[in-house]
N, C-alpha and C positions, 0 to 999 in steps of 0.2 A: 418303767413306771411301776413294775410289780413291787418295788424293793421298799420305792418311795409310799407307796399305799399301804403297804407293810409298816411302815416307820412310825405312820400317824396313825394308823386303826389300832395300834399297841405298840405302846408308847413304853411300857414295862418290860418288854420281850426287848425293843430295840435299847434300853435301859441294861439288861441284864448279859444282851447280849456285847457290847461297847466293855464293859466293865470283864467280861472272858478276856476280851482280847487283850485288854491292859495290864491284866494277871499274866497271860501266857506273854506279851510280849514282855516285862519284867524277869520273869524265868528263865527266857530267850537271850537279854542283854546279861542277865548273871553267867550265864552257862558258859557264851562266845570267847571268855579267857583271854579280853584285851589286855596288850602291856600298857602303859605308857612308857615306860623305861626299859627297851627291850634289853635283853644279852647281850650286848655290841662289844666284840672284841677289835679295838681301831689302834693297829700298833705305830701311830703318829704322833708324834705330840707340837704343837705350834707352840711359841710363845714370841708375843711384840709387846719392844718397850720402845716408847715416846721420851724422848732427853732432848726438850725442846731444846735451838739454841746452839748445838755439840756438833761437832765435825764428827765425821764418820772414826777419823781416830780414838776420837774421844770416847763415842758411845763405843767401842770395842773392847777399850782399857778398860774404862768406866764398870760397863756395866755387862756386855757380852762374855766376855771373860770370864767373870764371876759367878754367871749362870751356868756358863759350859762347867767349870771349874766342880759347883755345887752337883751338877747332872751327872757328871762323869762315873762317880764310885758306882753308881746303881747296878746292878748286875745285868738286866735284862736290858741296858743299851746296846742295842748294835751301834750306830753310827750317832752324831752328830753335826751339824753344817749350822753354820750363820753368816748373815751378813749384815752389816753397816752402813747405813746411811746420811744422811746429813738429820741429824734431830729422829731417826729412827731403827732399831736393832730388831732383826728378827732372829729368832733360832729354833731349826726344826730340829728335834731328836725322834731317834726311828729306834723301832725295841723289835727286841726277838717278836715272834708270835708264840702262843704257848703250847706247845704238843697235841695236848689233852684238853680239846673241848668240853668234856661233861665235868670234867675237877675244875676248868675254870669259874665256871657256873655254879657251882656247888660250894666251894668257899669266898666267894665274893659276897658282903654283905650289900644288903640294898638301899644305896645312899643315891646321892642326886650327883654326884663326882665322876670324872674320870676313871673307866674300868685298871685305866693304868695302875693310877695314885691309891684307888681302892684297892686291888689285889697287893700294891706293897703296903699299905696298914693293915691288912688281914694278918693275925697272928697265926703262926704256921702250929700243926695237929704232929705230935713225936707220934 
C-alpha cells in the first residue's frame, strides 16, 4: 500500500519517476547487441524443384542434371547427392567449412542471402 499512496499523493515524482525507467530501459535495449542476422556459417545447401507431370527420368535429365552440372565448378563443393521423383527433384550440395572463423565474418557483406552465395560474391582483398 506504501507504493500505491505514493503514486497518488505525487503524481509528478511517480511522473518522473516512470519516464527514468523508459530512458534507462532504451539505453538497456541499445546496448544488449541483438542480431537479427546472426554469423551462421551452415555448409548445406537444399535445393527442390517441382516439374509437375515428369517421371522421375525426366526430372533428372531435365532439370537435376543441369543444376549438379551449374554447382559443380564452385570450388568450395565437397560432395553433391540428388534425387528424382515423380514431378519432384531434390539436390543437396555440402561445402567445405571455412578454416578461419573470424576472416569468414569479417569479409561477408551484410545481405539477407545465404552466407554460402555471399562469401562467393564477396570480391576477394590481393
Amino acid at each position: 500500500m506504501f507504493l500505491s499512496d505514493l503514486s497518488i499523493k505525487r503524481p509528478v515524482l511517480t511522473s518522473c519517476v516512470m519516464l527514468a525507467m523508459v530512458i534507462l530501459g532504451l539505453f538497456s535495449i541499445k546496448g544488449l547487441g541483438l542480431d537479427q542476422f546472426p554469423k551462421v556459417d551452415i555448409p548445406v545447401v537444399t535445393v527442390s524443384v517441382a516439374y509437375p507431370g515428369a517421371s522421375p527420368d525426366a526430372v533428372e535429365q531435365d532439370v537435376v542434371r543441369k543444376i549438379e552440372e551449374a554447382v559443380n565448378p564452385i570450388e568450395k563443393v565437397r560432395e553433391i547427392s540428388s534425387t528424382s521423383q515423380d514431378g519432384v527433384g531434390v539436390i543437396t550440395i555440402f561445402r567445405r567449412p571455412s578454416r578461419n572463423p573470424s576472416s569468414r565474418s569479417s569479409t561477408r557483406p551484410s545481405c539477407r542471402c545465404s552466407p554460402w552465395w555471399c562469401a562467393r560474391m564477396t570480391p576477394t582483398r590481393a
